[in-house]
C-alpha positions in Angstrom: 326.5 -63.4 -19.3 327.7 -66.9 -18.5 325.0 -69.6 -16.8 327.0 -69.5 -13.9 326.9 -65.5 -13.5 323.6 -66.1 -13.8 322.8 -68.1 -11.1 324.9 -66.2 -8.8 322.9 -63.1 -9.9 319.9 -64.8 -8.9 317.8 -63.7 -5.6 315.9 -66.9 -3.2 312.8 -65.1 -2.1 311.1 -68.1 -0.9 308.1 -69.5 -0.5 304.9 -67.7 -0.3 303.1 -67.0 2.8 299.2 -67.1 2.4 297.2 -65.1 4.5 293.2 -65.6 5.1 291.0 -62.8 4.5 290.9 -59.6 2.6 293.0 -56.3 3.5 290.3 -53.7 4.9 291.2 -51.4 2.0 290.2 -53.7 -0.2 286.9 -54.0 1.0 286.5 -50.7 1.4 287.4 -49.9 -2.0 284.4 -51.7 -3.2 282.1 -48.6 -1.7 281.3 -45.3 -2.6 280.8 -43.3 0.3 279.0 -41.4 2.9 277.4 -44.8 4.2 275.6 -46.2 6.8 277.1 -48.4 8.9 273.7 -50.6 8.6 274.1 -50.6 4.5 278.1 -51.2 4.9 277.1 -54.3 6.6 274.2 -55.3 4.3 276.5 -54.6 1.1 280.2 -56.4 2.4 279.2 -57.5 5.9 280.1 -61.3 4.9 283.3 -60.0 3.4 286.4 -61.7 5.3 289.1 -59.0 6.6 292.4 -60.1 8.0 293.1 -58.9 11.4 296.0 -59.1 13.9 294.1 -62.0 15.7 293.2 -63.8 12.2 290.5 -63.0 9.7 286.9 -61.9 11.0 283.7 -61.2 8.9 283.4 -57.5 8.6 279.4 -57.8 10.5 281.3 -59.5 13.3 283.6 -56.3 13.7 280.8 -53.6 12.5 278.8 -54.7 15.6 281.5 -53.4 17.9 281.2 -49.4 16.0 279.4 -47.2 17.9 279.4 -45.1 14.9 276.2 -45.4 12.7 277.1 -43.1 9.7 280.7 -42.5 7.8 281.4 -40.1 5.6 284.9 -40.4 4.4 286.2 -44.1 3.9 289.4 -43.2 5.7 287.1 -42.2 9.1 285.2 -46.2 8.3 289.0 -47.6 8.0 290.2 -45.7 11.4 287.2 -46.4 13.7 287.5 -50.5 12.3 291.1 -50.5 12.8 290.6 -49.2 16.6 288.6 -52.4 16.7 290.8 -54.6 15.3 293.5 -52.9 16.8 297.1 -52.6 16.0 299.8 -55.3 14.8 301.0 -57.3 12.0 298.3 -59.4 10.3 298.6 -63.3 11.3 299.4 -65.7 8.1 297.8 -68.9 7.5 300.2 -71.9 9.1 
């Protein structure tokens, strides 16, 4: 293959867009689980999640749960995403 194949051959992707905060899964990730919502919060509560309206502590968004107990992660994930709500995540400007 010649340099100038080469370049042709060659995909832009641009630059990257940086977004503030950490995916909920992530978080999440870092627990084992049934957990309390009160030991969620003591253990990743300053953890920053991004959210469709930019990234939030995860205490700030735990205080809206009505839920005080989880067993599953996947039930924690669902009742913070109905929260959060729905959307694409904001990126940093």
């Amino acid at each position: 293959m010649t340099d100038e194949e080469e370049s042709e051959s060659e995909v832009t992707l641009g630059e990257k867009t940086p977004v503030d905060g950490a995916p909920l899964a992530r978080v999440t990730s870092r627990l084992t689980w049934p957990k309390a919502v009160s030991e969620i919060d003591d253990l990743e509560g300053d953890s920053v999640v991004r959210t469709p309206d930019g990234p939030r502590e995860l205490s700030e968004i735990l205080a809206d749960v009505d839920e005080p107990y989880f067993e599953r992660r996947q039930a924690f994930e669902a009742t913070v995403r109905d929260v959060i709500g729905p959307g694409p995540v904001r990126t940093a400007e």
